[in-house]
C-alpha positions as CSV (number, residue, x, y, z in Angstrom):
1,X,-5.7,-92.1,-64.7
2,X,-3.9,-95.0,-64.3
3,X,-3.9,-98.3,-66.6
4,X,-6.1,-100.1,-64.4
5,X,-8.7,-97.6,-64.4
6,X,-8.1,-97.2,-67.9
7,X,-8.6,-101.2,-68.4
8,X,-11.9,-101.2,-66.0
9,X,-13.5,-98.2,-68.4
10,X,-12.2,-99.9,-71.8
11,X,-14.2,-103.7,-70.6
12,X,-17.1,-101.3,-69.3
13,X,-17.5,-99.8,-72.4
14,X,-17.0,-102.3,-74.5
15,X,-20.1,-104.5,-72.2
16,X,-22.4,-101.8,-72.8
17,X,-21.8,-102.2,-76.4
18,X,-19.9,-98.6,-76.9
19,X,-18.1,-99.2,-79.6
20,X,-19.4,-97.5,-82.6
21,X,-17.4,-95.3,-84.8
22,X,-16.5,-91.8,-84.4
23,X,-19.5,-89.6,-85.3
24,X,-17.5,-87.0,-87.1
25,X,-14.8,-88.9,-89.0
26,X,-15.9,-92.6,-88.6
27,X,-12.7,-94.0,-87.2
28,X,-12.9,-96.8,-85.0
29,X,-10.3,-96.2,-82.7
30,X,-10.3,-94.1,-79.5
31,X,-8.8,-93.6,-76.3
32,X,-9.5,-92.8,-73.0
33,X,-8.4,-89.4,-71.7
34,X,-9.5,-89.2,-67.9
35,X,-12.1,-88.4,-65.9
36,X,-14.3,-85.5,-64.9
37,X,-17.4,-84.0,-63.3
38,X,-20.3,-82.0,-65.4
39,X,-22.0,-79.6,-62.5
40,X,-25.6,-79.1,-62.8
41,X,-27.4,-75.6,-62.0
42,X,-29.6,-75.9,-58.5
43,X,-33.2,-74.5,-58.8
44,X,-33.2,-72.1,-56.9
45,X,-29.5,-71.2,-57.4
46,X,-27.2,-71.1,-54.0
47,X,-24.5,-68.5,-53.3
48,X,-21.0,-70.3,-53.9
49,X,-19.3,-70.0,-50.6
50,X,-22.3,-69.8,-48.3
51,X,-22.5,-73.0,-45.8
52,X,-24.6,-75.5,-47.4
53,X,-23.5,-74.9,-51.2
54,X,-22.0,-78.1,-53.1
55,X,-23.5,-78.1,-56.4
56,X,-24.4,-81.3,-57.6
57,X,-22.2,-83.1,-60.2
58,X,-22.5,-86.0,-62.5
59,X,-18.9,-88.0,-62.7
60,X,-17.9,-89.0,-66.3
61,X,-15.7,-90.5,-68.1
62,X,-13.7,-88.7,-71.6
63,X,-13.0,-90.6,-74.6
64,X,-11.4,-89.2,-77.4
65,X,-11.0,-90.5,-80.8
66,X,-7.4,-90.8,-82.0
67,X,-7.8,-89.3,-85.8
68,X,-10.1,-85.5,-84.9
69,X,-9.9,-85.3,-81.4
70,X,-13.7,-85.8,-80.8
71,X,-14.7,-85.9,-76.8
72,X,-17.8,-88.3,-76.0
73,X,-18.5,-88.5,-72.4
74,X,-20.2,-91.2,-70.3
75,X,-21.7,-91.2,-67.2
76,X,-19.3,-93.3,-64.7
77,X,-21.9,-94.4,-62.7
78,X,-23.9,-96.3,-65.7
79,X,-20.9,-97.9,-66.2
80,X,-21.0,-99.0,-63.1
81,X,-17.4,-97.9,-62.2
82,X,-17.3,-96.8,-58.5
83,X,-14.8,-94.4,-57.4
């Protein structure tokens, strides 16, 4: 990710208010690692490789905090960060 991206997710984080501490240590400082899709499991289920099969995805953005390592994720497109 470059630091542009990295500025855009920073100010859209910080305008949805996400800015707490970390939940398992309680520092206040993280960073932003990169981005990254969460697949979801179809109902019914589709045969990978069979036309037609693209399972959905939700885009998200990882954060990390700089003192344990914790991962939060947020969902790009609440953020409203368009790709």
């Amino acid at each position: 990710m470059d630091k542009q991206r990295q500025e855009q997710v920073i100010i859209a984080l910080k305008e949805k208010g996400a800015t707490q501490a970390c939940p398992r240590c309680r520092n206040l400082e993280f960073e932003v690692i990169g981005e990254s899709m969460i697949t979801l499991n179809r109902e019914p289920p589709m045969v990978p490789g069979l036309p037609g099969y693209a399972p959905p995805a939700i885009p998200i953005i990882l954060v990390s905090c700089t003192n344990c390592g914790y991962i939060a994720q947020h969902a790009t497109r609440l953020l409203n960060l368009k790709r």
